[in-house]
matplotlib code that plots the C-alpha trace (Angstrom):
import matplotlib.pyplot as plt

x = [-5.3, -2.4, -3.1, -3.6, -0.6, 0.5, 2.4, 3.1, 0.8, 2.9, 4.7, 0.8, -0.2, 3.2, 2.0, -1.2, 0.3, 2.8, -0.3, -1.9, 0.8, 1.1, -2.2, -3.1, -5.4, -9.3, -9.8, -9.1, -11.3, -9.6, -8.4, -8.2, -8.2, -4.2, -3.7, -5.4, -3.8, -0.4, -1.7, -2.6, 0.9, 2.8, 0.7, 1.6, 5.5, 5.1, 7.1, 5.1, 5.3, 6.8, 3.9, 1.7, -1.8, -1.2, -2.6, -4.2, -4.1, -3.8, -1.9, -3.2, -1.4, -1.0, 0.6, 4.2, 5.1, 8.7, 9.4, 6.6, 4.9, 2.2, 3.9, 2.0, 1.1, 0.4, -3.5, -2.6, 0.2, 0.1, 3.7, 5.2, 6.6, 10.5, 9.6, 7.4, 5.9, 3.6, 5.1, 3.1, 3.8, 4.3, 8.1, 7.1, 4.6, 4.3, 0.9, 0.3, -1.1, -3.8, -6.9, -9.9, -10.6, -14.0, -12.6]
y = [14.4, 16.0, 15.0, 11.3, 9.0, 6.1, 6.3, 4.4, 3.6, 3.4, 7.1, 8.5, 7.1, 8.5, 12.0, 11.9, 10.5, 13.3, 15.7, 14.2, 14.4, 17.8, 18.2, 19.2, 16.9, 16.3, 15.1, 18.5, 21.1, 24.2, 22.6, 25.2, 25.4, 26.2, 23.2, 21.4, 22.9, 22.2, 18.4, 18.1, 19.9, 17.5, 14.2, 16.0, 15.8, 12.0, 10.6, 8.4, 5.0, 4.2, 1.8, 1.6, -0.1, -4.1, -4.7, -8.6, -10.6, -14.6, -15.7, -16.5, -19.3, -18.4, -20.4, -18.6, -20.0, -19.0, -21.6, -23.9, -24.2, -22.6, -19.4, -17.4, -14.3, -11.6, -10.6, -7.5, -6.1, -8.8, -9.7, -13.5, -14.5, -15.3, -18.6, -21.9, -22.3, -20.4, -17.6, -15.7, -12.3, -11.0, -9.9, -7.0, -5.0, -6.5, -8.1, -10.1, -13.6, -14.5, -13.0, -16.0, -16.8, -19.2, -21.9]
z = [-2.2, -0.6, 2.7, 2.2, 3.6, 5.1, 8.2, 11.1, 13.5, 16.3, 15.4, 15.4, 19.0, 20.2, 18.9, 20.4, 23.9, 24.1, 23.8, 26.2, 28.7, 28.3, 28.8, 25.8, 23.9, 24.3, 27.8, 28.4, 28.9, 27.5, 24.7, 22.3, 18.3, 18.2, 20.6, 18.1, 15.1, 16.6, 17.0, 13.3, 12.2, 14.2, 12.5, 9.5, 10.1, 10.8, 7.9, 5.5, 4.4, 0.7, -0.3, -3.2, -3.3, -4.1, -7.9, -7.9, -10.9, -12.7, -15.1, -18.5, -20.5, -24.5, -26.9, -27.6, -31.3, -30.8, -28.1, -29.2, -25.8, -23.9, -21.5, -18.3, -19.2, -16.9, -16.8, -15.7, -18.0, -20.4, -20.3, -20.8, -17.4, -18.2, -16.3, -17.3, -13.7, -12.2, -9.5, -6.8, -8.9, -11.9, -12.0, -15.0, -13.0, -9.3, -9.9, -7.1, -8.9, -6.1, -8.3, -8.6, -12.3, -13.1, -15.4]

ax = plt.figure().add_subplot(projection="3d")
ax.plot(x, y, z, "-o")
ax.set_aspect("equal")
plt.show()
């Protein structure tokens, strides 16, 4: 949807105060459908946050017959993790490795 964003939180309550201080917002009685059109257009301009939704995930130890040992791999994009231990993501995708498995 083209209208959903992240943005600050602090840049959208600094919006809505300078409405209000010009009178302008809903405590006010002749608060018109331009005042509130100009309200949502200026929201809109708010930059956005770079973010994208957190993917959760475990990893999942295979036998790797190359290096004769068993090797994480990613539940999520199936890839070998280039290290033995256990990390808190998954450097190939971003999975964060915090997902709950039954054993």
């Amino acid at each position: 949807m083209e209208n959903d964003k992240l943005v600050r939180l602090s840049d959208v309550i600094e919006t809505i105060e300078n409405q209000c201080s010009d009178g302008n917002m809903w405590g006010n009685e002749n608060l018109t459908l331009i005042d509130a059109r100009k309200t949502i257009d200026e929201l809109s301009d708010i930059p956005a946050v770079d973010a994208v939704p957190v993917v959760h995930g475990h990893w999942i130890y295979k036998w790797n017959p190359y290096f004769k040992v068993e090797l994480p791999y990613c539940s999520v994009c199936e890839k070998a993790s280039p290290s033995i231990s256990k990390t808190d993501y998954c450097p190939h995708c971003g999975a964060v490795m915090d997902e709950v498995t039954e054993s």
